[in-house]
C-alpha positions in Angstrom: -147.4 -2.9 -225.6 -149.9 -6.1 -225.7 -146.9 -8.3 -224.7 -146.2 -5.9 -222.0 -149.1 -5.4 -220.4 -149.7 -9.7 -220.4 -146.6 -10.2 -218.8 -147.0 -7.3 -216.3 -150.4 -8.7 -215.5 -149.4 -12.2 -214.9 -146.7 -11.8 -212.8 -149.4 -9.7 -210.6 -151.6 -12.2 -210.8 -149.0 -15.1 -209.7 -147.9 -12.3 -206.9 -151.5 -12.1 -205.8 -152.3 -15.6 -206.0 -149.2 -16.2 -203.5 -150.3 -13.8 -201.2 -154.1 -15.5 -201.1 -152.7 -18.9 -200.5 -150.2 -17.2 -197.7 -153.6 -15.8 -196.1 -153.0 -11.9 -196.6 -155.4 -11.3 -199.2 -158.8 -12.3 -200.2 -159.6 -13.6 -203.5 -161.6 -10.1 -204.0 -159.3 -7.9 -202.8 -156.5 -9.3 -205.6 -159.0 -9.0 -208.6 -159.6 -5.8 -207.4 -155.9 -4.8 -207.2 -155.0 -6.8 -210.1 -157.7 -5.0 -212.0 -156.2 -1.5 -211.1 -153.0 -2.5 -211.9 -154.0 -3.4 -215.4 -155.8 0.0 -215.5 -152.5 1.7 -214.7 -150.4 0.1 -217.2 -153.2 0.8 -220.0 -153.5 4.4 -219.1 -149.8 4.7 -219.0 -149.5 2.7 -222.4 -152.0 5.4 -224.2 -150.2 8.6 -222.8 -146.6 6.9 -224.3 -148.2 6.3 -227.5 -149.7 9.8 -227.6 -146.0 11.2 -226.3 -144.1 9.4 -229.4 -146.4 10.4 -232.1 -145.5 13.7 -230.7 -142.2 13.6 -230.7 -142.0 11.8 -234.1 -143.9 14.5 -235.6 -141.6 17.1 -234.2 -138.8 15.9 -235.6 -140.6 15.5 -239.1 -141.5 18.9 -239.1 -137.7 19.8 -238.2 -136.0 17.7 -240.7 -138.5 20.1 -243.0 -139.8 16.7 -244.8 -142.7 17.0 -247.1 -146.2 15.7 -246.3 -147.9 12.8 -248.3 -149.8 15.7 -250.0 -146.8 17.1 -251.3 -145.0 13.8 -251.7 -147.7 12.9 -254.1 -147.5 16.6 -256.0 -144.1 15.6 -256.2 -144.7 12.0 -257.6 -147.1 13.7 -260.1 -144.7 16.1 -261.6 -141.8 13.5 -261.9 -143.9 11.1 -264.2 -144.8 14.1 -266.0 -141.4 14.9 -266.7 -140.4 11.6 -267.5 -143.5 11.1 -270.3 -142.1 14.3 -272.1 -138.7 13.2 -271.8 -139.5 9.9 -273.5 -141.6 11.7 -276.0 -139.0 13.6 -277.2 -136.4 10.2 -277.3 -134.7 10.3 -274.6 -133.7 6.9 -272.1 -134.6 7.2 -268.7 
């Protein structure tokens, strides 16, 4: 989103810059739309982020995969079962 949100902001700033040396803005009055603009795109940024962790997590919880808790349980027993097997001879 960093890349984004420079490139979005330059380009404004270049627009804005144009539009001062044309004699339709102030100096002021593009910092202070440039600065909204930049808001904008933030606040937009954080509300994606938040809407893909979402949807990510719904479709973790649908594929029914198991947690890092119970990915770890799971780790546990394995190596467990693999000691005894070796302790009673047998390749793995």
């Amino acid at each position: 989103m960093g890349v984004g949100l420079a490139s979005t902001s330059q380009k404004a700033k270049l627009l804005l810059e144009k539009m001062d040396l044309e004699g339709r803005l102030s100096e002021e009055e593009g910092k202070r739309i440039v600065g909204e603009i930049v808001s904008g795109i933030k606040q937009e940024g954080s509300h994606l982020e938040d809407e893909a962790f979402r949807y990510l997590h719904d479709i973790f919880n649908e594929l029914d995969s198991p947690n890092k808790k119970e990915f770890i349980a799971l780790q546990i027993r394995v190596e467990k079962l693999e000691k005894c097997l070796k302790e009673l001879g047998h390749d793995i």
